[in-house]
N, C-alpha and C positions, 0 to 999 in steps of 0.2 A: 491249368493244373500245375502242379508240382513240378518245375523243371524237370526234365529227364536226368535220374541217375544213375538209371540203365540201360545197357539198351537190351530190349528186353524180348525173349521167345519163349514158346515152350514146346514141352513136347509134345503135350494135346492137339498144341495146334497144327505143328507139323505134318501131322498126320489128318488134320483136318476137320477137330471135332474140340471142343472145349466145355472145360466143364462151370458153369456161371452160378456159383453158390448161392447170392443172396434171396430170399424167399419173396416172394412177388403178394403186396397185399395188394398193391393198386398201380398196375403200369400207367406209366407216363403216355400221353399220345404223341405223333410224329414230333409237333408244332413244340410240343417243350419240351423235346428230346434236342431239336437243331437249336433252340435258345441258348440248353446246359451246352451242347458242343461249345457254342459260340462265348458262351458266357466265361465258361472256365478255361478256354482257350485249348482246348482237345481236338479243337480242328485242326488249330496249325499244327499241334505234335502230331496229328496223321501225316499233315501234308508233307511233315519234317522226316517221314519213313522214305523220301526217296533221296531225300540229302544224303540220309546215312548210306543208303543202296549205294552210291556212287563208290566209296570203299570196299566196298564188298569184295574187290580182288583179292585183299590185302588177307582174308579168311582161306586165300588158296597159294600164298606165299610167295604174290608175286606184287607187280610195284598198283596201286592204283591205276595208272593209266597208261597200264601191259596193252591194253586193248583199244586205246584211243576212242576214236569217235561213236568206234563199234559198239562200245562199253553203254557210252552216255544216249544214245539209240536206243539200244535196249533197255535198258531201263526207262525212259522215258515212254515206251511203249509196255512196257508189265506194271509200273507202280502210275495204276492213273489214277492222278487226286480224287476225281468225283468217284469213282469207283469205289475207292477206300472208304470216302464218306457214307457213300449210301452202304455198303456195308454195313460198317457202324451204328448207323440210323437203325436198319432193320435191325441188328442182334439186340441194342439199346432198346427200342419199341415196344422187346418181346421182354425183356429180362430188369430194365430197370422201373425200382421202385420209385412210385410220386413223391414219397414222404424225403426218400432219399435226396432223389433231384431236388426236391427244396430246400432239403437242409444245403447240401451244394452248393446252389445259385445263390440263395441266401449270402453265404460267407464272400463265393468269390464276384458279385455283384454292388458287394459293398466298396466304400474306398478303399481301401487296402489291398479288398480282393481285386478290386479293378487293376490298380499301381502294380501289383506281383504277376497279373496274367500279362500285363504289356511287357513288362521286364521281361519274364519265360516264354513270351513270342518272338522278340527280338532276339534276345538269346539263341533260342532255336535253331537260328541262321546263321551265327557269329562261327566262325573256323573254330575248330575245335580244339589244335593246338595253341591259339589263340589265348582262348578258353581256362586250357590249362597252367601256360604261362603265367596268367596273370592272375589264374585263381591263386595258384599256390603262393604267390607274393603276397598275396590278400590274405592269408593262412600265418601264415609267418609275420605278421605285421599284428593283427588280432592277438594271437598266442602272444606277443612278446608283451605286447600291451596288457593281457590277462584279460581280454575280451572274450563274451562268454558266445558268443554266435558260434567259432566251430563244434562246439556242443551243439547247439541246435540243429547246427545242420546233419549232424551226426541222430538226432532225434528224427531229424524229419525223413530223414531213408528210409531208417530202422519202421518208420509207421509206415511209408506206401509198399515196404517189398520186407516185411519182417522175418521171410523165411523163403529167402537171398531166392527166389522163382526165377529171378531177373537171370541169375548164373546157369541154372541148370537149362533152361530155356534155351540161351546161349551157347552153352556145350551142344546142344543139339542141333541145332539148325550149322554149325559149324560141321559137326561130323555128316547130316546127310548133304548138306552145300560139297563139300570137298568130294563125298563118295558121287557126287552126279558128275562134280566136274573131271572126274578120274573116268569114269564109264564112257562120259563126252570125248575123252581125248584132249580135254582143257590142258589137263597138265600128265604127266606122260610116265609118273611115277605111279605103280599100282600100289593101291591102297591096301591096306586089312584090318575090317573095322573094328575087331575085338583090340588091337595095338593101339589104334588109333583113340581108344577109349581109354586104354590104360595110360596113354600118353597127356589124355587131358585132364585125368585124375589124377596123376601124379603131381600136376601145377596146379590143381584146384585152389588150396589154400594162399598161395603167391598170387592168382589169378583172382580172387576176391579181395584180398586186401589193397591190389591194386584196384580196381574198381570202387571200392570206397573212399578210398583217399582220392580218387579220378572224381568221385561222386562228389566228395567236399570241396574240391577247388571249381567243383565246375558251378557250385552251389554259389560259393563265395562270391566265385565274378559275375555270376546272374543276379542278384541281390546285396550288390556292393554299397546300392544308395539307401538300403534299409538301414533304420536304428536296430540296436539292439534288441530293442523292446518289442519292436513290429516283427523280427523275425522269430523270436519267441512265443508271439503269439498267432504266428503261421506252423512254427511248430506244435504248438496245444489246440489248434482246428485243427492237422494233421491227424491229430493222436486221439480223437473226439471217434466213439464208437462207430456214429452212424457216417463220419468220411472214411474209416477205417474201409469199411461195405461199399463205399460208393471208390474206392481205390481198385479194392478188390476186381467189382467188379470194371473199371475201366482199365484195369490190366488185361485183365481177361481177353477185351475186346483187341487192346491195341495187339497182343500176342495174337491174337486168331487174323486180324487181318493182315501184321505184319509176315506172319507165318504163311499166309495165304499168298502173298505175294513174293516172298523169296523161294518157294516151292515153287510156282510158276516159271522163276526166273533160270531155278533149276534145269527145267525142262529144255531150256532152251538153249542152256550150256554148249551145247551140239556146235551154234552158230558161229561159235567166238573162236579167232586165233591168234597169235601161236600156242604151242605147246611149250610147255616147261615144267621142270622137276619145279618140285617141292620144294 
């Protein structure tokens, strides 16, 4: 699928229940539900939800690896891959459409689709400062030259997250992550959640614009060996009704299970020390 250009939660899921739009004429069975995983490469973006866990400090304002082995332990014990998957499998089984799944597998089964799903697997795993280093030199190099892909890339966001989900998601799983690890004694400054709201609204606008521009470099360096014309027309499958539906719905899922799993991880905040302010 579409590289990750955000990382992405919501509140639904948070809280443990989500809402999956698209109208079911004829569900997929198991068997070509793990093909689409496989095919669009949404498996490894699950698998790629424990990578990102490993930062997870850095949402309670302290360094990554405050917590050392303890850290990577844990996590290694709340985000189990198969776990994620068969998640997925089952919400997918129930909620996606056949017609969907094939327009899907269709595109990213093709050459093209094949070439972009091995780039955004690789990707996946690549450091993410990395990432950005080199995306935004890629950015700057395009732009001067008057090449039209940071357009594109700039199209193909605006299709999988057209109504920025990816942020609001975010805000939240950030404010009840920091209110558990405050309860936990993670970190030793008490919290008050209405401030703490008002605090992340007031960067809203700055916090999205970075994000997008984080989305385009990071776009850049995953699709650096695309022509022009290939990545334009990853952007116009993108933007095609029935992947619009089939985004939809794999956001849905990745938010319900990612959210599934940092709420867990929540829980267990308790374990972890030292303490530290904010």
């Amino acid at each position: 699928m579409f590289h990750k250009l955000r990382r992405m939660f919501s509140t639904a899921v948070v809280a443990g229940s989500v809402a999956l739009s698209p109208v079911i004429v004829q569900a997929a069975d198991r068997a070509d539900v793990q093909e689409f995983l496989e095919v669009t490469g949404f498996d490894v973006a699950l698998d790629s939800i424990a990578v990102g866990a490993e930062s997870a400090p850095s949402m309670l304002g302290l360094e990554d690896n405050a917590f050392g082995q303890t850290w990577s332990n844990l996590v290694k014990e709340v985000f189990i891959v198969e776990d994620m998957q068969t998640q997925a499998l089952d919400i997918l089984e129930e909620t996606l459409d056949q017609k969907l799944l094939d327009h899907a597998v269709a595109f990213y089964g093709s050459d093209l689709g094949k070439r972009l799903v091995q780039a955004e697997n690789l990707s996946h795993m690549d450091d993410d400062e990395l990432k950005q280093i080199a995306g935004e030199q890629l950015l700057a190099f395009y732009e001067a030259k008057e090449d039209p892909r940071p357009e594109y890339f700039t199209r193909m966001g605006a299709a999988i997250d057209p109504e920025n989900i990816g942020l609001r998601a975010l805000q939240t799983i950030q404010v009840r992550f920091i209110l558990a690890a405050s309860r936990a004694g993670v970190i030793a400054q008490d919290i008050d959640e209405e401030a703490l709201w008002a605090n992340i609204r007031a960067n809203e606008a700055e916090v999205l614009a970075a994000i997008e521009e984080g989305a385009k470099a990071s776009a850049a360096y995953t699709y650096q060996d695309f022509t022009s014309e290939e990545v334009l027309a990853y952007a116009e499958a993108l933007e095609h009704p029935d992947m619009k539906l089939v985004y939809e719905l794999m956001n849905a899922v990745h938010y319900q299970v990612m959210g599934n799993r940092f709420e867990a991880l929540a829980l267990r905040l308790g374990e972890l020390q030292p303490s530290q302010d904010l």
